[in-house]
C-alpha positions in Angstrom: 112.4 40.7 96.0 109.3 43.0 96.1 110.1 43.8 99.8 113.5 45.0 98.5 112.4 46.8 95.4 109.0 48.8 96.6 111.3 51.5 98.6 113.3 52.1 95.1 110.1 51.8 92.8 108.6 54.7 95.4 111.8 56.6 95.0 112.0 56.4 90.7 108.1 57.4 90.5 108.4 60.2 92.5 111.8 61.3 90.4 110.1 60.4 87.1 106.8 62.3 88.8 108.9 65.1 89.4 110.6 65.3 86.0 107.5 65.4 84.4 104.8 67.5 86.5 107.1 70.9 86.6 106.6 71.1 83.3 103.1 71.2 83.0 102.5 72.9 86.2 105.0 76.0 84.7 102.8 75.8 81.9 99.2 76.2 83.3 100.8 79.0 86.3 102.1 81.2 83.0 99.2 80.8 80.7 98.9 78.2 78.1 100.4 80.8 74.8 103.2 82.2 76.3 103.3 79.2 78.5 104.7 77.0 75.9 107.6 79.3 74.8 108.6 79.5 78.7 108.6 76.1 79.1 110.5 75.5 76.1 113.7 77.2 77.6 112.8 76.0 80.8 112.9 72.5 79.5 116.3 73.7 77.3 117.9 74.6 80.7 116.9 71.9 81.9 119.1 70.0 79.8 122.2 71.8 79.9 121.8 71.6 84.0 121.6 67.7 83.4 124.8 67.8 80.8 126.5 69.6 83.4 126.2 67.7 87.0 128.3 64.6 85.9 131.1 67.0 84.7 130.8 69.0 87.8 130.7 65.8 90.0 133.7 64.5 87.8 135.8 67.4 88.2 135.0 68.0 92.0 135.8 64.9 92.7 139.0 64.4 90.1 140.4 67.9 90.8 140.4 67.0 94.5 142.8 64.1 94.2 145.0 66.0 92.1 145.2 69.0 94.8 146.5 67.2 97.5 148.5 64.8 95.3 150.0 68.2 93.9 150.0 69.9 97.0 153.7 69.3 98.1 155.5 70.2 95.0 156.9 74.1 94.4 154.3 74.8 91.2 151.2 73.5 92.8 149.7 77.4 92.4 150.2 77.1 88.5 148.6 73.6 88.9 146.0 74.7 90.8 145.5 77.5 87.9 145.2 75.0 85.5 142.3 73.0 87.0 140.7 75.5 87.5 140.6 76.8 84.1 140.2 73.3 82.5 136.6 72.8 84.8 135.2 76.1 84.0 136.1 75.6 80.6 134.0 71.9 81.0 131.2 73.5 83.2 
């Protein structure tokens, strides 16, 4: 089991290492006052980046399947249209 789990337990530290580091690092390259306020929209950013890749992953990969399935009938374009508005709406 620990053979099998070392190569993931590398992978999350460095993630979580990662996560955590940029922050600090921002802070100490700006200056520690107006550090803090720069990494507190950094970190805000941050967030609404993370909000946003599973609903860009769910539409790329939803809106796919309905292009081609939509693909042979006469109003695909107005289709099309409508995904389109519906994941920048979402994103």
């Amino acid at each position: 089991m620990i053979v099998y789990s070392y190569p993931l337990l590398l992978a999350g530290l460095s993630g979580t290492l990662n996560d955590a580091l940029d922050k600090v690092i921002l802070r100490r390259m700006i200056g520690e006052e107006e550090g803090l306020a720069v990494v507190g929209k950094y970190g805000a950013g941050y967030k609404i980046g993370v909000l946003n890749g599973p609903i860009y992953t769910d539409v790329q990969i939803c809106g796919r399947t309905i292009l081609f399935e939509r693909a042979k009938y006469a109003d695909a374009r107005k289709t099309y249209a409508d995904v389109m508005s519906i994941s920048l709406l979402l994103c």
